[in-house]
MARBA-3410 file (N, C-alpha, C, O; in Angstrom, 1 decimal):
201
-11.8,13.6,-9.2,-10.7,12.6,-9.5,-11.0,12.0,-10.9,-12.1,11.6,-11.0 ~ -10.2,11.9,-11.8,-10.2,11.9,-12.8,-10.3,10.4,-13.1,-9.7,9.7,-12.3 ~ -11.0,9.8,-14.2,-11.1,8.1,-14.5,-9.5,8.0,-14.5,-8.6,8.9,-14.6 ~ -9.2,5.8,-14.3,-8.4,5.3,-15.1,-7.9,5.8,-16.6,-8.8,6.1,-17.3 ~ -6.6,6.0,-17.1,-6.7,5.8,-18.3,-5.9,4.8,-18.9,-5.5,4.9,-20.0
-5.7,3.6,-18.0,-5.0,2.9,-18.6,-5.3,1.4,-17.4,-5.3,1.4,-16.2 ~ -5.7,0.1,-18.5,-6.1,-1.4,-17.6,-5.0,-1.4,-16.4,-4.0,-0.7,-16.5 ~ -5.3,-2.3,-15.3,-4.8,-2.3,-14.4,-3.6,-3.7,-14.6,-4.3,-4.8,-14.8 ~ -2.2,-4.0,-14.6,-1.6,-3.8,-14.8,-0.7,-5.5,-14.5,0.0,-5.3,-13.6 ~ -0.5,-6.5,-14.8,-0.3,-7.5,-15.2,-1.4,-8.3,-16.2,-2.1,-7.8,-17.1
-1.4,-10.0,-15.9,-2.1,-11.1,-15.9,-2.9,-11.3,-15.5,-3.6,-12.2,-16.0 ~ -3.7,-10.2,-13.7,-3.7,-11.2,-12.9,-5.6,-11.2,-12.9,-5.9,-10.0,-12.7 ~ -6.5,-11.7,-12.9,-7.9,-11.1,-13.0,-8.6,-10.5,-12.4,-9.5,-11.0,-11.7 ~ -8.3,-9.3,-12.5,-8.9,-7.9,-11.3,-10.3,-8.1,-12.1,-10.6,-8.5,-13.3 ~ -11.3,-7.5,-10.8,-12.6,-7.2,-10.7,-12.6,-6.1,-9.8,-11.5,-5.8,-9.3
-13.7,-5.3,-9.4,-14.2,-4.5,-8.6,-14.0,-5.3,-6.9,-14.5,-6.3,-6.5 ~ -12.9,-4.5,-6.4,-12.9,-4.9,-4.9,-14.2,-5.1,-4.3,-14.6,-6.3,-3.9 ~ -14.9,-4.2,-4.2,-15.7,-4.1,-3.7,-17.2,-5.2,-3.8,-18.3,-5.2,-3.1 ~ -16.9,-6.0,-4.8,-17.6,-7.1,-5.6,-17.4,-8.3,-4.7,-18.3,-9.1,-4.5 ~ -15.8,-8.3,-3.9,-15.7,-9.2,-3.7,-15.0,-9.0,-2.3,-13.8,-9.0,-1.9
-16.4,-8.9,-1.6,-15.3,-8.6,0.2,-14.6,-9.7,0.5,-13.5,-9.6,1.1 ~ -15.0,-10.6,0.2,-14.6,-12.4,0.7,-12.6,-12.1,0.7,-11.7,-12.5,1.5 ~ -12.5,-11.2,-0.8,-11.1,-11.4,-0.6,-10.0,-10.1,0.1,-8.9,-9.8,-0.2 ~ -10.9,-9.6,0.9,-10.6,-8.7,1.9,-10.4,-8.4,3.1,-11.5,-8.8,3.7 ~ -9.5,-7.8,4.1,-9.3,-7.8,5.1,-10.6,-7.0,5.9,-10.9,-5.9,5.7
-11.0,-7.7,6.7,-12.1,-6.8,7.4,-11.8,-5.4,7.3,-12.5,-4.8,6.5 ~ -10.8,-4.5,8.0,-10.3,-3.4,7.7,-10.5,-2.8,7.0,-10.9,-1.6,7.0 ~ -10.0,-3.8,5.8,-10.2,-2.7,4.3,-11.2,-2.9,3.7,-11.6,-2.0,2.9 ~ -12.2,-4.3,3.8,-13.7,-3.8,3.4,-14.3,-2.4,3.7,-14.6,-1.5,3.0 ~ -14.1,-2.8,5.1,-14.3,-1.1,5.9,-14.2,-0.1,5.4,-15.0,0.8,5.0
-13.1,-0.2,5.4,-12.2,1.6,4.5,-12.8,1.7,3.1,-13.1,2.8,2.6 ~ -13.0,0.7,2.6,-12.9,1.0,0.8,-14.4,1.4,0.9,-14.8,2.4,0.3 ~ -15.4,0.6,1.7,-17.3,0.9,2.0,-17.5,2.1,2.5,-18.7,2.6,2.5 ~ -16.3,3.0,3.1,-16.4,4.2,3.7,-15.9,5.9,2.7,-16.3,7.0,2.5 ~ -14.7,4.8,2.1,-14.5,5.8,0.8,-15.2,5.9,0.2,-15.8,7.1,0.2
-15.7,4.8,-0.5,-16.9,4.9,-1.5,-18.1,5.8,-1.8,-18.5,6.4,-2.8 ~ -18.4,5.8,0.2,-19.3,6.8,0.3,-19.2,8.6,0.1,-19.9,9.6,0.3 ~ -18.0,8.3,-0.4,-17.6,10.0,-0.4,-17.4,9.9,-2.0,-17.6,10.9,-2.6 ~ -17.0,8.8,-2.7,-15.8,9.1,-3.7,-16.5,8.2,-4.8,-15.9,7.2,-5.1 ~ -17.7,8.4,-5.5,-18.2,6.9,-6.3,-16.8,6.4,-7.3,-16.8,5.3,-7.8
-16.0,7.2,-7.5,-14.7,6.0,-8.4,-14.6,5.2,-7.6,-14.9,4.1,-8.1 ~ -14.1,5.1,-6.3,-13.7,3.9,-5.8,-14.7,2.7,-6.0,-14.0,1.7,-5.8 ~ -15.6,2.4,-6.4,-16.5,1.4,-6.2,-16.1,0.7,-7.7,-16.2,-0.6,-7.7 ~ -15.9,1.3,-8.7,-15.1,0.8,-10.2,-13.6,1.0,-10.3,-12.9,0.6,-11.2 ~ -13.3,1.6,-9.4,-11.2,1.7,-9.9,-10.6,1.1,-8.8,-9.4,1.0,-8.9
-11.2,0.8,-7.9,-10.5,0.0,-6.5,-10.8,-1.7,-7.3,-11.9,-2.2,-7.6 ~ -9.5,-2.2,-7.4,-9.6,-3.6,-8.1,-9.1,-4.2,-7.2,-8.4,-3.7,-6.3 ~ -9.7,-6.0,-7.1,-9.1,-7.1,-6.2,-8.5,-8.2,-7.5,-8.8,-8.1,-8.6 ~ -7.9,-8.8,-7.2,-7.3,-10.3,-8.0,-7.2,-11.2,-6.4,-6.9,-10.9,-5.3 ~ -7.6,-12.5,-7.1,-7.0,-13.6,-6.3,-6.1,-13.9,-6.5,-5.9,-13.7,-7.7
-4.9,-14.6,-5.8,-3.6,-15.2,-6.2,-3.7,-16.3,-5.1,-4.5,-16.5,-4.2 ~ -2.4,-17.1,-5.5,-2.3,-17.6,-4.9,-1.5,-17.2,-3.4,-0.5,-16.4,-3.4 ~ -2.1,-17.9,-2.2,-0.9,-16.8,-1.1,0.9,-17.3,-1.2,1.5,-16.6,-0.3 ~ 1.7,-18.0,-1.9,2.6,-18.6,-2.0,3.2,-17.0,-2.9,4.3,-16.4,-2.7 ~ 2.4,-16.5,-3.8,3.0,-15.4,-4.2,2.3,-14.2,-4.0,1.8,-13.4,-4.8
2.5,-14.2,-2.4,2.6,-12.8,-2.1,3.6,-11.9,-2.2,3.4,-10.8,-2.7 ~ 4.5,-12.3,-2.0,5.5,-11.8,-2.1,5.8,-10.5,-3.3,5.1,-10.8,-4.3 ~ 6.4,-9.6,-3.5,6.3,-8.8,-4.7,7.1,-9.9,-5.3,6.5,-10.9,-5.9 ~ 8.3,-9.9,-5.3,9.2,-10.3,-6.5,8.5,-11.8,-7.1,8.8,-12.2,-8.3 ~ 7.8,-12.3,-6.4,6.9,-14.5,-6.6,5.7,-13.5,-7.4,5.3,-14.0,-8.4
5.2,-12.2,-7.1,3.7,-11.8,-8.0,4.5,-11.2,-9.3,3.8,-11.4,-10.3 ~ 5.8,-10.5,-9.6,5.8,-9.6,-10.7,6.3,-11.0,-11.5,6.1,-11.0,-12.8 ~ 6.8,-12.0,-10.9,7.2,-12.7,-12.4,6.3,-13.6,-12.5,6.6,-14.1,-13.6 ~ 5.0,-14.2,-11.9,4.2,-15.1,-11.8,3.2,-14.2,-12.9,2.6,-14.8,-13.8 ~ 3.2,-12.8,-12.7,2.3,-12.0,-13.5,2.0,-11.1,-14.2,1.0,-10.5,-14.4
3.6,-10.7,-14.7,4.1,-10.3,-16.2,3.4,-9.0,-15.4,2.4,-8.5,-15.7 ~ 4.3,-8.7,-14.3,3.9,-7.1,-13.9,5.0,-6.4,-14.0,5.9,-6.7,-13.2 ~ 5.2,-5.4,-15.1,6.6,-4.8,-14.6,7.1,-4.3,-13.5,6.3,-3.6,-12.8 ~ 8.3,-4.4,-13.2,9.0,-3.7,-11.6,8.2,-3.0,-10.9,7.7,-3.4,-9.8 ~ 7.8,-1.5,-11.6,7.4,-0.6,-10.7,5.8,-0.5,-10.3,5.3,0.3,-9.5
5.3,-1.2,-10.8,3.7,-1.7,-10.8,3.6,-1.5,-9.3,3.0,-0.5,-8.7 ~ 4.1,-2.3,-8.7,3.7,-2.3,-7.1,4.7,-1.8,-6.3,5.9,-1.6,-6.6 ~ 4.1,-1.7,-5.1,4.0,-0.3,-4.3,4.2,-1.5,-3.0,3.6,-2.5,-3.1 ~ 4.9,-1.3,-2.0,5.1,-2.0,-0.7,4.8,-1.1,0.0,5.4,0.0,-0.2 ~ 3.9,-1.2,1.0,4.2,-1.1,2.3,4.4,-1.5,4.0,3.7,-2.2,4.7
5.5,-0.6,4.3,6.1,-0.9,5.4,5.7,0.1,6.9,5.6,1.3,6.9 ~ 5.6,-0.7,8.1,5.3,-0.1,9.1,6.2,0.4,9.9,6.7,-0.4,10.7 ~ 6.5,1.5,10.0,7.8,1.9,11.2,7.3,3.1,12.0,6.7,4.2,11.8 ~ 7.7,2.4,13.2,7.7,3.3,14.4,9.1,3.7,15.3,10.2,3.2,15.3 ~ 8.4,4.9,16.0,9.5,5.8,16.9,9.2,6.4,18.1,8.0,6.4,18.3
9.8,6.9,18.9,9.4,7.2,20.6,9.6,9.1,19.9,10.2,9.6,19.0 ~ 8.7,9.7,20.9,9.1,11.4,21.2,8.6,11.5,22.5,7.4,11.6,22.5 ~ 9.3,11.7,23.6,8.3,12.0,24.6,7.9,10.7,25.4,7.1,10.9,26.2 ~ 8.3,9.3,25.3,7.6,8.8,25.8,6.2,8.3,24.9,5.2,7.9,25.4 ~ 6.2,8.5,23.7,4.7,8.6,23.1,5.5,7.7,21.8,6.5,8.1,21.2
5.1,6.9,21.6,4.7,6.1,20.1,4.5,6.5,18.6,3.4,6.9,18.3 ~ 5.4,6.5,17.7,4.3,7.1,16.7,4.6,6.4,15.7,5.7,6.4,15.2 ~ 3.4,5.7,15.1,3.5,4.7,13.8,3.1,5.8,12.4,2.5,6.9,12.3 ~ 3.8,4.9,11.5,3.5,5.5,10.4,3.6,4.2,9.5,4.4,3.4,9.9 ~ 2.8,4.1,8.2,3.0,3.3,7.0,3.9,3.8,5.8,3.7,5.0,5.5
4.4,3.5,5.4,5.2,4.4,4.2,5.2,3.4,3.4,5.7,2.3,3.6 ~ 4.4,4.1,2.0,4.4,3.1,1.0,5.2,3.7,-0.3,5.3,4.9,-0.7 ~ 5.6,3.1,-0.7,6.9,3.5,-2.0,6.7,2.3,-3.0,6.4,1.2,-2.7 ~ 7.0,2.9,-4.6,7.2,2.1,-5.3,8.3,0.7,-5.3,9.5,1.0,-5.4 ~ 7.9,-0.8,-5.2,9.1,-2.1,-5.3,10.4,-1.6,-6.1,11.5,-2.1,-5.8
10.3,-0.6,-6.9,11.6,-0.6,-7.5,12.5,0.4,-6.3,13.7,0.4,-6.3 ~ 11.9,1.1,-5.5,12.8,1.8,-4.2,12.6,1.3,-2.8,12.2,0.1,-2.5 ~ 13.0,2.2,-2.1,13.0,1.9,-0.4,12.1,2.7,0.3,11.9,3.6,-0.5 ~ 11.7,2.9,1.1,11.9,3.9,1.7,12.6,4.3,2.6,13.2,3.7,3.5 ~ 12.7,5.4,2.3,14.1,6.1,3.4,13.7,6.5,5.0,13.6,7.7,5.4
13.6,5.4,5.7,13.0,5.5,7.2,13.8,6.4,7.6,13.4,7.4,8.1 ~ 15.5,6.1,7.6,16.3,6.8,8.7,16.2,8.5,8.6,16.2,9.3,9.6 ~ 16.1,8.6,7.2,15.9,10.2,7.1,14.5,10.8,7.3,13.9,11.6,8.1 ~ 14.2,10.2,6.1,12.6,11.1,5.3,11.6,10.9,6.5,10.9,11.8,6.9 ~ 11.4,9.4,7.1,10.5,9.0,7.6,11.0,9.2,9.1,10.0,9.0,9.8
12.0,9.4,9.9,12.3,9.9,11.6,11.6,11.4,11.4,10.9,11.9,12.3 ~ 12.0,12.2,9.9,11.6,13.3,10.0,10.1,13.7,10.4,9.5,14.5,11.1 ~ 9.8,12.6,9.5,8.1,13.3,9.4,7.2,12.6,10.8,6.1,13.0,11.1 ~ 8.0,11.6,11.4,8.0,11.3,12.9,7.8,12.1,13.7,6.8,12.2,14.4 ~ 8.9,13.0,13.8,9.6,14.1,14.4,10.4,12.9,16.3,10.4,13.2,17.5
10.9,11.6,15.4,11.2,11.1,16.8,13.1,10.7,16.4,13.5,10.7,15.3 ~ 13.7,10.5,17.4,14.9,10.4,17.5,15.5,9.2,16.4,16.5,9.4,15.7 ~ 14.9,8.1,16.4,15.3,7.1,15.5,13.9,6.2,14.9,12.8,6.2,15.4 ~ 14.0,5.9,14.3,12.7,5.2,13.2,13.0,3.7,12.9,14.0,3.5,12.1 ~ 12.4,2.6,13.3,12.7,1.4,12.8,11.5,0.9,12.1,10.5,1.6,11.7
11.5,-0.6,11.9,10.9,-1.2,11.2,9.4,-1.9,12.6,9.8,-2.8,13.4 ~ 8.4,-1.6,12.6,7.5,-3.1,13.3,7.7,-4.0,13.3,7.6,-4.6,12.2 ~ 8.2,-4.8,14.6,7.9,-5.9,13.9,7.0,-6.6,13.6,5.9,-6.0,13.4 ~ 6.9,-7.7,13.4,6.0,-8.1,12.3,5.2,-8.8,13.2,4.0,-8.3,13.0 ~ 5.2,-9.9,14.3,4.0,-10.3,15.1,3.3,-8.3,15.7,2.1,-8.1,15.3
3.6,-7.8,16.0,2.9,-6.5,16.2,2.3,-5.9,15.2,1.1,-5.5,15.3 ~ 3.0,-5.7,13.7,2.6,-5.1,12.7,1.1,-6.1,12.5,0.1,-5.4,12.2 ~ 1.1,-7.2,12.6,0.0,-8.6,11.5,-0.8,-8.2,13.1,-1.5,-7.4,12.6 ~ -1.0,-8.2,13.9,-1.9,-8.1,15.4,-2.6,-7.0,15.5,-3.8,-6.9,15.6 ~ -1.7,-5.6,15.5,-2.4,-4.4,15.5,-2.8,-3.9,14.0,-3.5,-3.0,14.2
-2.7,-4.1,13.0,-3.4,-4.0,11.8,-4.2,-4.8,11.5,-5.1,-4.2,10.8 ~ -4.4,-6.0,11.8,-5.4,-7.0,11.6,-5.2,-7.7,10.1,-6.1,-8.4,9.5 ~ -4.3,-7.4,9.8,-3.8,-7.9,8.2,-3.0,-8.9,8.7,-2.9,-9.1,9.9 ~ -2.3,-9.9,7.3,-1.5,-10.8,7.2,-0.2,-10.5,6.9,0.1,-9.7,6.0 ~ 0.9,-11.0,7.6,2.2,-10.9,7.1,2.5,-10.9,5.5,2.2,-11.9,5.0
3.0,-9.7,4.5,2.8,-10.1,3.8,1.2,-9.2,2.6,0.9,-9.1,1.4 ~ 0.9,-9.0,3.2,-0.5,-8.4,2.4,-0.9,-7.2,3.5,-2.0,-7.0,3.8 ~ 0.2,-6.4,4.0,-0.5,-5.2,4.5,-0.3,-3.9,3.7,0.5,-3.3,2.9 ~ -1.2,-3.9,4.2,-1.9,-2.6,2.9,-2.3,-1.1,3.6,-2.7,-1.0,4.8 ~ -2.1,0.1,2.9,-2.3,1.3,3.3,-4.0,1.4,3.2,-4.4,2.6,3.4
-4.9,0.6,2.9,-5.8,0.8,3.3,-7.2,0.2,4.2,-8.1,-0.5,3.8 ~ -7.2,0.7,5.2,-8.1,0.6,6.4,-7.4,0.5,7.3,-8.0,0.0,8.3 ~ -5.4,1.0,7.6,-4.7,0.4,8.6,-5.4,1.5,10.0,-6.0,2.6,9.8 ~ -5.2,1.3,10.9,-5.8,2.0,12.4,-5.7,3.3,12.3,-4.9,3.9,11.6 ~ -6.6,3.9,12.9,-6.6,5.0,13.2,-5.6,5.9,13.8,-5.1,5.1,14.5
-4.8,7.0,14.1,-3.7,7.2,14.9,-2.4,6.6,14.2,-1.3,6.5,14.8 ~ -2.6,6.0,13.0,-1.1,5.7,12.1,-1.2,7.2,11.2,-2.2,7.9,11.0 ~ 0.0,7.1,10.8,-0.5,8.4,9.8,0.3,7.3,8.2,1.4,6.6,8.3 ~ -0.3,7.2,6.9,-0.3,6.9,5.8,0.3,7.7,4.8,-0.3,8.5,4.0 ~ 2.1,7.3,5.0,2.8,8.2,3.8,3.2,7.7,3.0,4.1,6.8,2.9
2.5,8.4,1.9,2.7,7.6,0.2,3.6,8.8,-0.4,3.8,10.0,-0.4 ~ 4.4,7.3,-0.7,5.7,8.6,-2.0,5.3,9.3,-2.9,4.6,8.6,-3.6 ~ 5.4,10.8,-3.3,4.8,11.2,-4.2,5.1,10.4,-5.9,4.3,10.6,-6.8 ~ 6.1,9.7,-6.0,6.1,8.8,-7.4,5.2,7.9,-7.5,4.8,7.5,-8.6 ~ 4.6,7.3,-6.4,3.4,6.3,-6.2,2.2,6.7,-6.9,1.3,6.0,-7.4
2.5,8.7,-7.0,0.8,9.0,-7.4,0.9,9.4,-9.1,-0.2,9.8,-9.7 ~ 2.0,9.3,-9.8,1.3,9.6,-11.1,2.4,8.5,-11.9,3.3,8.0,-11.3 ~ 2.1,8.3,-13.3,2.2,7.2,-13.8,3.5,7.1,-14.2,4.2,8.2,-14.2 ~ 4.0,6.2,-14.5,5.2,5.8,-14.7,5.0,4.3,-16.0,4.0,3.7,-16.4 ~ 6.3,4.3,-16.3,6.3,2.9,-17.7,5.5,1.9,-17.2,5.4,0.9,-18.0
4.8,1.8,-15.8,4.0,0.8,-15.1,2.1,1.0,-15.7,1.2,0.2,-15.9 ~ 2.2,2.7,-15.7,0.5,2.6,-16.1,0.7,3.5,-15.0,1.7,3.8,-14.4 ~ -0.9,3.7,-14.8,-1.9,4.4,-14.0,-1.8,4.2,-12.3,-1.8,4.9,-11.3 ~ -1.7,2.6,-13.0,-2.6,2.0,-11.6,-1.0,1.3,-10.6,0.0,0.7,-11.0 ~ -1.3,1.5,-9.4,0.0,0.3,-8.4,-1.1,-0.5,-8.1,-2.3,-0.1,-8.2
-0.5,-1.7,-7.5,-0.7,-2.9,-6.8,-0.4,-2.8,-5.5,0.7,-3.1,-5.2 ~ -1.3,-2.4,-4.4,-0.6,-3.0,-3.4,-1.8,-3.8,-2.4,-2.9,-3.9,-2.8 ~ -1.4,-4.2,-1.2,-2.3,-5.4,-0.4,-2.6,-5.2,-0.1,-2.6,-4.2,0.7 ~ -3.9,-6.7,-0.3,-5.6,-6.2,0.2,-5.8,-6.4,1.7,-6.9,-6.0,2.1 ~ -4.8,-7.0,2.6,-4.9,-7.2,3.8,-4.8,-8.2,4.5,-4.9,-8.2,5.7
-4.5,-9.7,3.2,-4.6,-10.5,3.0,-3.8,-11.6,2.0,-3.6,-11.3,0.9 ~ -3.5,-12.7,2.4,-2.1,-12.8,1.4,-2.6,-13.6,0.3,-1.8,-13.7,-0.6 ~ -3.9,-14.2,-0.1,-4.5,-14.3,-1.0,-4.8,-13.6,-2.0,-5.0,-14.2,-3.1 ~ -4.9,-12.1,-2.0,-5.2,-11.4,-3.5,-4.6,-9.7,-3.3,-4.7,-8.9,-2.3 ~ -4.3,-9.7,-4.0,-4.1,-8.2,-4.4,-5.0,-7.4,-4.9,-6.0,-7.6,-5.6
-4.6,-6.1,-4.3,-5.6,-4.7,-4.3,-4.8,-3.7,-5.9,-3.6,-3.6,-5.7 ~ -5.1,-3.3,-6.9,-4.6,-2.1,-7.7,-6.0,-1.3,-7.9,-7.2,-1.5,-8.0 ~ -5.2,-0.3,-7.8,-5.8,1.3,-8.1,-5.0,2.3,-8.8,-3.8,2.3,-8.6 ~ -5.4,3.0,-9.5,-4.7,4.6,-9.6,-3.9,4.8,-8.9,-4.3,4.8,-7.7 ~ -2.6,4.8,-9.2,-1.9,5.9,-8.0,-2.6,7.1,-7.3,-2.6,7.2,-6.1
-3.4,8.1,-8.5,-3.7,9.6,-8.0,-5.1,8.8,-7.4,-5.8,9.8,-7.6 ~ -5.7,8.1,-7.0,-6.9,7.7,-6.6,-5.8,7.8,-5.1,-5.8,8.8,-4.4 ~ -5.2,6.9,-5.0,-4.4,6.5,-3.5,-4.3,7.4,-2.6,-4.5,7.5,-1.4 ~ -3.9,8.5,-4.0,-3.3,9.6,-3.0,-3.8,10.3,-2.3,-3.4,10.9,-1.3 ~ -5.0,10.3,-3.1,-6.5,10.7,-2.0,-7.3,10.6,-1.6,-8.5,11.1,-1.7
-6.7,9.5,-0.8,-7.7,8.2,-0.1,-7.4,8.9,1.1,-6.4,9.3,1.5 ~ -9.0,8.7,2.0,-9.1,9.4,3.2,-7.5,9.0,4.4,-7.1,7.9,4.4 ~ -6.9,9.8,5.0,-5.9,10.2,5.8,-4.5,9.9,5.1,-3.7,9.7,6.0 ~ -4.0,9.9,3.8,-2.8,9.7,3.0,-2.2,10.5,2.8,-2.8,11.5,2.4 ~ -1.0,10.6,3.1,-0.4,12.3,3.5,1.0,11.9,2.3,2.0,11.3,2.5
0.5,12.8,0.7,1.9,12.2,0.0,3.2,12.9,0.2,3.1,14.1,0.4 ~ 4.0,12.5,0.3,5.2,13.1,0.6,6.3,12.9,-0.9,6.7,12.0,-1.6 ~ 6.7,14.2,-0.8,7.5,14.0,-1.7,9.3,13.5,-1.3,9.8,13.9,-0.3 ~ 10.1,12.6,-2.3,11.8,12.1,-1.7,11.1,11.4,-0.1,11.4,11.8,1.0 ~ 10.0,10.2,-0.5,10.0,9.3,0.8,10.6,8.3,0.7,11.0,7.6,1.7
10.9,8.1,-0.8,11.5,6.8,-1.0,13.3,7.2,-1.7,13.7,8.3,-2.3 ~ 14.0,6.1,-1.4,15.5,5.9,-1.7,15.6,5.3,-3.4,15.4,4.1,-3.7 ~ 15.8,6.1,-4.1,16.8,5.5,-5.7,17.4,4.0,-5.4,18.6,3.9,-5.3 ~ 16.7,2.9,-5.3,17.8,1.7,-5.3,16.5,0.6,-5.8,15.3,0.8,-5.8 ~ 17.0,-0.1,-6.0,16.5,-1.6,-6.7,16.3,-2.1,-5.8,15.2,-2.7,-5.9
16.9,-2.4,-4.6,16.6,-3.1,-3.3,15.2,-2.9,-2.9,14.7,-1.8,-3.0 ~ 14.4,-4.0,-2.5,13.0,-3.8,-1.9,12.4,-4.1,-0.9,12.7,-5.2,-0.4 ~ 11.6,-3.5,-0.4,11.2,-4.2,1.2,10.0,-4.9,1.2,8.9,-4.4,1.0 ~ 10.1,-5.6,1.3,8.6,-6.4,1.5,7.6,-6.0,2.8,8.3,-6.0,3.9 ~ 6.5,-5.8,2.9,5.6,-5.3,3.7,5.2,-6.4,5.0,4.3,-7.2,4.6
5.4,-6.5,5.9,5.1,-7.2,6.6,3.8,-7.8,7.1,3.7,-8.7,8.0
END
């Protein structure tokens, strides 16, 4: 996996995640202490910032922190039935699109219809905060699909933004780091062409 080649991507004062479990979701300490052990970039290109939790929100962090649009990366939890069986997935896409549940994401389901979690289930069975959930350390048995534009660089840089698990600080990395973070399955056309954005529950 190839270094950063470019700082990680507003105002906001990133350090090594891993420096600072305090501002992490138990989860994702987890996950990033388990990558680590396979992957030594993660221990220097996996970044945390503190914020305030008032701007969790994407659109309250890009203008609080001189991040342009596509910096960050939302993700959203949707599930669907096949059989009587359950099947969650995360799908994370660049803020400046959507993801396209009804199509891209029922497909890679393989279930009849695809909606959104809601959000007391999403913030309970992830163990994250409304708001700061993040593609990494989410449960086992989700499957983790990142848009393939999420993994290489765009007028944003290198690196997306997305949440530490937690509505206090933000996680940035590499896109191409993300993408091959243990169980991330990239998909290519996951996300919808529109300015409209979803916020991650």
């Amino acid at each position: 996996m190839p270094s950063p080649t470019s700082p990680a991507p507003g105002s906001l004062p990133w350090g090594p995640a891993l420096a600072r479990p305090d501002l992490l979701a138990p989860a994702t300490r987890a996950a990033l202490e388990r990558w680590a052990a396979v992957e030594p970039l993660v221990a220097t290109a996996v970044l945390v910032a503190e914020i305030d939790p008032d701007l969790a929100d994407t659109a309250a962090l890009t203008e609080a922190f001189a991040l342009p649009p596509s910096a960050s990366a939302n993700c959203v939890l949707v599930a669907g039935r096949r059989a009587g069986e359950e099947r969650i997935a995360a799908a994370v896409v660049r803020a400046t699109t959507r993801a396209d549940v009804n199509t891209a994401v029922k497909r890679l389901l393989d279930v009849r219809k695809a909606s959104f979690l809601p959000t007391d289930r999403a913030t309970t069975e992830s163990g994250m905060e409304y708001g700061g959930i993040t593609p990494l350390g989410l449960p086992g048995g989700w499957r983790v699909l990142v848009d393939e534009a999420v993994t290489v660089p765009d007028e944003a840089g290198d690196h997306v933004v997305v949440g530490s698990g937690v509505r206090r600080s933000k996680i940035a990395l590499p896109g191409a780091l993300l993408g091959s973070a243990p169980g991330v399955e990239v998909v290519a056309g996951l996300a919808l062409p529109s300015a409209a954005t979803e916020e991650a529950p």
